[in-house]
Each structure stands twice: as structure tokens, then as C-alpha cells.
Residue, then its C-alpha position, 0 to 999 in steps of 0.5 A: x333497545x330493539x328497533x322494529x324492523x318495518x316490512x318491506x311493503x311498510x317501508x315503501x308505503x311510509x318512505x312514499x308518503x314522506x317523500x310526497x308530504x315533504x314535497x308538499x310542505x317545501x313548495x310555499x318555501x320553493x316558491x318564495x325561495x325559488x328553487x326546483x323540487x321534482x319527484x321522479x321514480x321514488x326520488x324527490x330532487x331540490x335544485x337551486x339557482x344559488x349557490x350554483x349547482x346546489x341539489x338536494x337528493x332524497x332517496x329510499x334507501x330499501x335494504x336499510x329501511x331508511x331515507x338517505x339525504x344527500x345535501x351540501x357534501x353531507x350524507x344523512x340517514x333518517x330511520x323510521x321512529x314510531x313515536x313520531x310516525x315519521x322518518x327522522x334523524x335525532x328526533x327531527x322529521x324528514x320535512x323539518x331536517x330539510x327546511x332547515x337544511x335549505x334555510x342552512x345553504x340558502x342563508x350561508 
């Protein structure tokens, strides 16, 4: 199967509303959890109080055409799927691959 290769111009269009809709989605939980999330120069950031020094960097990565997560020593590359209309990695969207990352170290 042939991926469709978005534009570059698609991809920073998609890749910045994902970035801003995942930070929307996270800050009921950033609230309730206490944690970070700032959004600066196309990277949104999560930074947490414990474990200490914990961060959560997610990034778009422009000559792959995808979002990169970097969270708890692990690197994960989210492509853009067409079926969901959204960056996802294994058919899980960029905002519920983070929520379940935060609940992951959170509740570790």
C-alpha cells in the first residue's frame, strides 16, 4: 500500500492544528494532574512536577511528514492517517496516545 505523501503546506497546516488541538484536549487533565503544557515555536512541551524532571516533547518532524513524541526515554513517530484525519501512530491519535502516555508515568 502507498501511503499519500501530504504537502509540505498540508503537513504544517495538519501537524499545527494537531499540535493545538492536543493542547487543548490536555488542559482539563493538566489542571487536574498538575502539569506544564506550553506551545513554542511549533513544539508543545509537557512538563511535570513528578517524577521529577519528567517532559514530554512533541514536535513536527517536516522532511518525514510526521509528529515525533519523545516521552519516558522512548521516541514515537505519529503519520498522518487519512481514515482518521489525524496524526496517529498504530491507529491511536496524536491526543489519546498522550493522554495515555501521561496516565502511563503519572500512575507508574
Amino acid at each position: 500500500m502507498i501511503m499519500p505523501t501530504l504537502s509540505e503546506q498540508d503537513f504544517r497546516l495538519k501537524s499545527d492544528h494537531a499540535l493545538e488541538s492536543a493542547r487543548r484536549a490536555l488542559i482539563p487533565l493538566a489542571d487536574e494532574e498538575d502539569f506544564e503544557i506550553e506551545m513554542q515555536n511549533g513544539v508543545l512541551q509537557l512538563t511535570f512536577e513528578q517524577p521529577v524532571g519528567s517532559r514530554f516533547v512533541v514536535s513536527p518532524n517536516a522532511p518525514m511528514r510526521q509528529i515525533w513524541v519523545a516521552a519516558m526515554a522512548k521516541g514515537y513517530k505519529l503519520s498522518w492517517s487519512p481514515e482518521l484525519d489525524a496524526f496517529a501512530l498504530d491507529g491511536e491519535p496524536l491526543a489519546v496516545l498522550l493522554r495515555r502516555l501521561i496516565r502511563t508515568l503519572l500512575d507508574g
